[in-house]
C-alpha positions in Angstrom: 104.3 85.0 87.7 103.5 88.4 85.8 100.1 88.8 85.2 100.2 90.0 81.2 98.3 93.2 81.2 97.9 93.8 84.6 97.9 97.1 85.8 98.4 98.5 89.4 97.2 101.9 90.8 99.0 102.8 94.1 96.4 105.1 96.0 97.9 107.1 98.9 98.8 110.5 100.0 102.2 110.9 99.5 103.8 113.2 97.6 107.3 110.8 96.9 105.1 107.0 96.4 107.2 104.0 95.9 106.3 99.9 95.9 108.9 97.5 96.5 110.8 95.9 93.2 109.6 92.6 93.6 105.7 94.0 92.6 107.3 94.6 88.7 107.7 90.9 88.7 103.3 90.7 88.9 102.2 93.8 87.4 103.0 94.7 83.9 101.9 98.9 84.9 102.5 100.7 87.9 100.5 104.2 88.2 100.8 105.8 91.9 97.9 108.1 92.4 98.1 110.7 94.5 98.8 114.4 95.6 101.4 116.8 93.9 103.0 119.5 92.1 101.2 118.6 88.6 97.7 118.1 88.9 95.8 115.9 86.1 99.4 115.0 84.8 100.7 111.6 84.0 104.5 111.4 84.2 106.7 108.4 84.2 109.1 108.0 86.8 110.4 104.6 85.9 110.0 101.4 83.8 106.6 101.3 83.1 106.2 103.0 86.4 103.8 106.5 86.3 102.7 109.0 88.8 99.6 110.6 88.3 98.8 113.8 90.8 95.2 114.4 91.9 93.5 117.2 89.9 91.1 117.6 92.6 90.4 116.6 96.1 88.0 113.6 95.4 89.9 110.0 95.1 87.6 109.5 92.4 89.7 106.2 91.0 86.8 105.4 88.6 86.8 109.4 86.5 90.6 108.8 86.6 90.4 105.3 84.9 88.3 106.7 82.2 90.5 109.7 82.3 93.6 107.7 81.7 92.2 105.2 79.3 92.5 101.7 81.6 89.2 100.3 81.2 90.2 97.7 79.2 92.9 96.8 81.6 93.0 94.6 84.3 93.1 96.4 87.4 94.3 95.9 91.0 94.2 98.7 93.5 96.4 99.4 96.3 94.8 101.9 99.6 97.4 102.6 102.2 95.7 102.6 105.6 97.1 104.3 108.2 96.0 106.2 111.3 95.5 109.9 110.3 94.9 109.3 106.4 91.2 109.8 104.7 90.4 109.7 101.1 87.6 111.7 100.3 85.1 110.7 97.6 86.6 107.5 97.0 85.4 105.5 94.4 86.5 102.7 93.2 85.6 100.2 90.2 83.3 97.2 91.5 85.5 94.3 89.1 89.2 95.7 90.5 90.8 93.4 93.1 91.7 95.8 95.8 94.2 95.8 98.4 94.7 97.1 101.7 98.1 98.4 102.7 98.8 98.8 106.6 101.5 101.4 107.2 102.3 102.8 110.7 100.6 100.8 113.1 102.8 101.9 116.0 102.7 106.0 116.0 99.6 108.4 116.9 96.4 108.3 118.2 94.7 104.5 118.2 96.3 103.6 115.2 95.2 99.9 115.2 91.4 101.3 115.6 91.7 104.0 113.0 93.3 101.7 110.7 90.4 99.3 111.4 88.0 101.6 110.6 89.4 102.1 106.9 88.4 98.8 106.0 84.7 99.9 105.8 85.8 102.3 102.9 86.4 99.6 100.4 85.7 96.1 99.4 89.7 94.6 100.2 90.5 91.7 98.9 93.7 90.8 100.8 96.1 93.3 103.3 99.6 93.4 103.1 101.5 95.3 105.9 104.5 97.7 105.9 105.5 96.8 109.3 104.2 95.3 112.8 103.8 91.9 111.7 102.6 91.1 115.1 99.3 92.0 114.5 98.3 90.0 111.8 97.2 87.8 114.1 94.0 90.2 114.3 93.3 91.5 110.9 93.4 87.9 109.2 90.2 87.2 111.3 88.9 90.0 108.9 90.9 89.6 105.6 93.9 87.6 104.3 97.5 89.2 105.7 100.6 89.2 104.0 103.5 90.8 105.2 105.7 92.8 102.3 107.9 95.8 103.9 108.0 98.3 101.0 112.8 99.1 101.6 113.9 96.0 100.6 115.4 95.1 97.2 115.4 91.3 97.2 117.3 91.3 93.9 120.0 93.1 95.2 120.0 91.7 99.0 123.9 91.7 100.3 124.2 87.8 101.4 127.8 87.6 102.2 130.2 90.5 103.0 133.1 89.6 104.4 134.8 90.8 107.3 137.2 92.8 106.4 134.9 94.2 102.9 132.8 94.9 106.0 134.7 97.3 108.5 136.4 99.0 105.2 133.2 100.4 104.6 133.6 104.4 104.9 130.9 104.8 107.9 131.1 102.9 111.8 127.7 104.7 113.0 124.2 105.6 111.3 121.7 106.7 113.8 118.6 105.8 112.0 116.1 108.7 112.2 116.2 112.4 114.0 116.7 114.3 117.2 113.0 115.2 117.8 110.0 113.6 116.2 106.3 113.9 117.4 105.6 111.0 115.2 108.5 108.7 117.1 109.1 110.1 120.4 110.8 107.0 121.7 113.5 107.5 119.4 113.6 110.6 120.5 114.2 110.2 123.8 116.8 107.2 122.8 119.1 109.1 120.5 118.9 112.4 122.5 120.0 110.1 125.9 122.6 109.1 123.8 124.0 112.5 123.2 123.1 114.4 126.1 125.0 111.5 128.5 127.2 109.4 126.6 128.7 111.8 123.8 131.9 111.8 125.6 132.4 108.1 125.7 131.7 107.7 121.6 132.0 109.5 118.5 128.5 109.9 117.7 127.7 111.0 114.1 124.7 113.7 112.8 121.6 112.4 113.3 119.7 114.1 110.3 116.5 112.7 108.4 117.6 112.0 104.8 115.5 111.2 101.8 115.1 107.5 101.0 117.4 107.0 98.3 119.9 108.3 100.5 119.1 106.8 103.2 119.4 103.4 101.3 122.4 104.6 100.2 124.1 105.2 103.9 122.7 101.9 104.8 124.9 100.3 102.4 127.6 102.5 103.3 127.9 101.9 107.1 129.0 99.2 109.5 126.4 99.8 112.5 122.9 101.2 112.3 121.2 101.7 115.5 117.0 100.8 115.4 114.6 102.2 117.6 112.1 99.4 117.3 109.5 101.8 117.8 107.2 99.9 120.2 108.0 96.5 118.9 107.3 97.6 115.6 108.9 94.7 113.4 109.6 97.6 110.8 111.0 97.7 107.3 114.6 100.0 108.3 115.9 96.8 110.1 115.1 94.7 107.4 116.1 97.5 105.0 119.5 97.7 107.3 120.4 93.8 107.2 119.3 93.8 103.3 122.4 96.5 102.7 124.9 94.4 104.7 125.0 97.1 107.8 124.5 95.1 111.5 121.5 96.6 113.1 121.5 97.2 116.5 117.8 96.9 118.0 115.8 97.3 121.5 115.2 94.2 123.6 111.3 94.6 122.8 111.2 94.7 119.3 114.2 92.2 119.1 111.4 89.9 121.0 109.0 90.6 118.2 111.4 90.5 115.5 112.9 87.1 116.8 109.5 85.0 116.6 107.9 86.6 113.3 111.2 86.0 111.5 112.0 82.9 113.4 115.9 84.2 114.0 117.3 84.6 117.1 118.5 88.7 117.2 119.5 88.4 121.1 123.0 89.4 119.9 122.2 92.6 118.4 119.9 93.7 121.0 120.1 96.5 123.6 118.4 96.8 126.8 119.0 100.7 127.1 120.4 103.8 126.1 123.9 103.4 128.4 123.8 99.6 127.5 123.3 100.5 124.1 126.4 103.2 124.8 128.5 100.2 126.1 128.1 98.1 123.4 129.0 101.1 120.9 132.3 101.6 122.9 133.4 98.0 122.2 135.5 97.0 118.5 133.3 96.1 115.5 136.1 92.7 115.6 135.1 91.5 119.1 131.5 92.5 119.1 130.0 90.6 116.2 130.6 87.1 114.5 129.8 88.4 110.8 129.2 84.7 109.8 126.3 84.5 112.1 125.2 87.8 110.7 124.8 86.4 107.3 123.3 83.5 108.3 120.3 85.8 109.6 120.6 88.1 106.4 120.1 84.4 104.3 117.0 83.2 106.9 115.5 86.4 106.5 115.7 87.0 102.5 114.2 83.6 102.5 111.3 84.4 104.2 111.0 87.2 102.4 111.1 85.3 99.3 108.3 82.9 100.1 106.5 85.8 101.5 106.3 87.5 98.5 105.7 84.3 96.3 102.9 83.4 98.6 101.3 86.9 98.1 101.7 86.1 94.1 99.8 82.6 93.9 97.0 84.8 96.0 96.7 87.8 93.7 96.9 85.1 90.8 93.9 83.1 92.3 91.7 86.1 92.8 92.3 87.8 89.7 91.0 84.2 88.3 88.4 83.3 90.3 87.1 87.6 89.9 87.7 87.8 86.0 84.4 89.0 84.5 82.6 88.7 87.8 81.7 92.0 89.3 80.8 92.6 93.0 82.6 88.7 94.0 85.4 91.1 96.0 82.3 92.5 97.9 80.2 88.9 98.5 83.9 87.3 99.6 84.4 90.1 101.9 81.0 89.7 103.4 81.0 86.4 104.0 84.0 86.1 105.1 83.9 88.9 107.8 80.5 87.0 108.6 82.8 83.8 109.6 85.3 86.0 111.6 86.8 85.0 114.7 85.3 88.4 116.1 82.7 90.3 115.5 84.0 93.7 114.2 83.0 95.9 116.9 84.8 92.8 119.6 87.8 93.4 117.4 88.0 96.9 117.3 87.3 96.8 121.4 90.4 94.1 122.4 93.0 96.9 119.6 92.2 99.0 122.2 93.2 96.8 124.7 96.7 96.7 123.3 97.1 100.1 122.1 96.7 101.2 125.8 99.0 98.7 126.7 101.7 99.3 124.4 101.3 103.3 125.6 101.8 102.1 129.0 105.1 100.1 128.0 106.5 103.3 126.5 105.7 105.4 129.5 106.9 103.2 131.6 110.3 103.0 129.6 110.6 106.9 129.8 110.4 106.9 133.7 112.7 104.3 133.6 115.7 106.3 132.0 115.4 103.8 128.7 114.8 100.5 130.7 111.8 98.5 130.1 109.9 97.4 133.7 108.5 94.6 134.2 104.3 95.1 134.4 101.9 92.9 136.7 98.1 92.3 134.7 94.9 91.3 136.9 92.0 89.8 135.4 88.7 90.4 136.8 87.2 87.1 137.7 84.3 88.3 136.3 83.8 90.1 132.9 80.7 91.0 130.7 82.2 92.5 128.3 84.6 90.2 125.2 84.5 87.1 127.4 84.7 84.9 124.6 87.6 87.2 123.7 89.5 88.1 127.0 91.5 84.7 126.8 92.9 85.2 123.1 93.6 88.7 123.5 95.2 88.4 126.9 97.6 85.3 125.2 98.4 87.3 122.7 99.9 90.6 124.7 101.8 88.2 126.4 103.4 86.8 123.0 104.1 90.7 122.5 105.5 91.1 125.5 106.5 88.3 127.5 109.4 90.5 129.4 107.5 93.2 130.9 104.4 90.9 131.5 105.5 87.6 133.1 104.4 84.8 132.1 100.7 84.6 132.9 97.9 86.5 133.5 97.4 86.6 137.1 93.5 86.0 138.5 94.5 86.5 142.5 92.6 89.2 144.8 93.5 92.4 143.1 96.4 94.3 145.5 95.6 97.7 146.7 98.3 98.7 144.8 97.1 98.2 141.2 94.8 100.4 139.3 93.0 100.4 135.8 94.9 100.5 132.8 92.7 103.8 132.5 94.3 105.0 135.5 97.7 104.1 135.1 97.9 105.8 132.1 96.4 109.0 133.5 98.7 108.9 136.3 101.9 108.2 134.3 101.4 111.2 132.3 101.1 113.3 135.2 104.3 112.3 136.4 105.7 112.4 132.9 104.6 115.8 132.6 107.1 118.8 131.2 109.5 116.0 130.6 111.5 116.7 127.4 111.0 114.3 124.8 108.3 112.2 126.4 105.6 112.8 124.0 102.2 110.7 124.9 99.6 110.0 122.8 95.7 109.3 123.4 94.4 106.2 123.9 90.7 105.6 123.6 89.2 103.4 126.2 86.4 100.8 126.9 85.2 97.8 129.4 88.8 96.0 129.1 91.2 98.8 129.7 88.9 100.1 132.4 88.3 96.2 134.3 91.4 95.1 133.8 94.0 96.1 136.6 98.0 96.8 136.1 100.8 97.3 138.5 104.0 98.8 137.8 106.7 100.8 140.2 105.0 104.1 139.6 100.9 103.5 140.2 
């Protein structure tokens, strides 16, 4: 499926870039572009894989092409979008397919918003995302979605492993991540319950953040790998995890999430909550898990993969064809295609908000709750002005997210005394979450649905 002469530049502001293997099967270059230690250098890093650090501020992609020679190349461009990230002075050329990669949808301020926003800075062709699959469902009203999770070798996916190859591996416990991190306070608060009240009932190893390539490396070197899912953040270390041969252990909410966009049923590798999560540590590798069912999932999910990853070829292969020679077509597909959206741009942007705020609520609501996720009660307003043609869709689809702490409809009845805005709720769950350690809350912007819309839990 190799495109001959095709060239991708990875755009991005990390210092250590990497793309998944499977994207030296398309592209005959890879050149990651971005900040470092040897500005205006070009230094190869792999098999006709280069890193080129930024002599200046300015994402000037077009001086850089010249710069570097490409303009005889065909190009695609890669942009990952992420709450937090800018790229000043971007420019890119008008005849390079360009894609959109969605990292981090789960951590800081309004990510889904912000990374919204960053579609305004370039003409995208397609998106492919990192992790949280689940919202697809909302950018492929703008653009075409893929989803790709950068830590996974397909080539070298462990399929089998038998039982015994299995529990003679060196490592019984990886905790995946580190004792305190602003950027995923819930694992924070997951692994630091773990030691602070269940140390004496298990051997719990260092929890330490490694580099990747060691990381990968422990993955492949260890029997159980506990997941925070982040927020029901289908994200690439569980995948990364399975793809090694370790068993992943992962919350109940992202094991939801992770069951239905993999179409695998994970309800045997889930916990409910830090001392359920200490119980099932306590218990024999032998009697906890039936590896053959393991693999079976490890083989369903490299599948997918595979025909993800295919499908995201044929696309790349049709644009490039239908683009060749034709400047500004990127630009007049991506106008008249956000044109025929589902929503309007701004209505889209306004129902993200809608489940940011209630994914925040979930999380605070677990962190009163000692770990345990409660189960919320939503009130519609008979009445709306605002995103009516909306409301219905949105509402559906925080139910598909998360059917456990929300029932199983949306409830229209006389509003109880007891419920308040999702505003509210949020502003009164930090106060009582307030000077707790490791119960880090992030911002949450607000309009006409978090306001209308009513919520009870235990606490408001």
């Amino acid at each position: 499926m190799r495109v001959h002469g095709c060239t991708l530049l990875n755009v991005g502001i990390n210092q250590a870039p990497a793309v998944p293997e499977y994207y030296s099967r398309f592209f005959d270059t890879i050149i990651h572009i971005c900040p470092g230690e040897y500005p205006g250098h070009l230094r190869q890093v792999g098999h006709h894989e280069y890193i080129y650090n930024l002599a200046s501020p300015s994402f000037d992609i077009i001086a850089i092409i010249e710069s570097l020679s490409l303009l005889e190349s065909t190009l695609c461009i890669e942009i990952a979008l992420q709450s937090g990230i800018s790229y000043p002075g971007l420019a890119c050329p008008d005849d390079a397919l360009i894609i959109g990669r969605m990292c981090d949808l789960h951590h800081l301020d309004n990510p889904l918003t912000q990374a919204l926003s960053l579609l305004e800075i370039a003409a995208f062709e397609c998106l492919v995302f990192s992790s949280c699959p689940h919202y697809i469902t909302f950018f492929s009203s703008v653009l075409p979605c893929f989803y790709l999770p950068t830590d996974i070798n397909l080539s070298q996916w462990i399929l089998s492993d038998d039982i015994s190859q299995w529990l003679s591996r060196p490592n019984r416990l990886h905790l995946d991540g580190k004792l305190l991190s602003t950027l995923h306070p819930t694992r924070s608060y997951l692994f630091n319950a773990l030691f602070a009240f269940h140390s004496d009932q298990i051997v719990l190893p260092e929890c330490e953040q490694r580099s990747h390539n060691e990381w990968l490396s422990r993955l492949g070197e260890t029997q159980i790998v506990v997941q925070c899912g982040l927020n029901g953040n289908a994200h690439p270390p569980f995948l990364a995890a399975v793809a090694k041969g370790a068993i992943p252990l992962i919350d109940s909410l992202s094991s939801w999430t992770l069951s239905n966009i993999l179409g695998v049923n994970l309800s045997h590798l889930t916990y409910r909550s830090p001392s359920h999560l200490a119980a099932l540590l306590q218990l024999t590798p032998r009697y906890l898990y039936d590896y053959s069912s393991i693999t079976a999932i490890s083989t369903s999910i490299r599948n997918l993969m595979q025909r993800n990853v295919s499908d995201w070829f044929s696309f790349l292969q049709g644009a490039l064809h239908r683009s060749y020679g034709r400047p500004h077509l990127v630009s007049a597909t991506r106008q008249s295609r956000s044109v025929s959206s589902i929503f309007h741009y701004n209505d889209l942007q306004q129902n993200m908000v809608f489940l940011q705020a209630l994914q925040e609520l979930i999380r605070r609501c677990s962190y009163l709750s000692h770990g345990e996720l409660p189960s919320l009660v939503l009130y519609r307003p008979e009445t709306l002005s605002f995103g009516t043609r909306s409301l219905p869709f949105v509402c559906e689809h925080a139910f598909n997210l998360w059917p456990v702490q929300l029932g199983t409809r949306l409830l229209q009845d006389r509003i109880p005394c007891r419920s308040t805005s999702i505003d509210e709720a949020l502003v009164v769950l930090a106060s009582k979450l307030k000077g707790r350690p490791f119960c880090h809350l992030f911002q949450v912007d607000s309009n006409e649905l978090t306001a209308s819309i009513h919520v009870a839990t235990p606490w408001t």
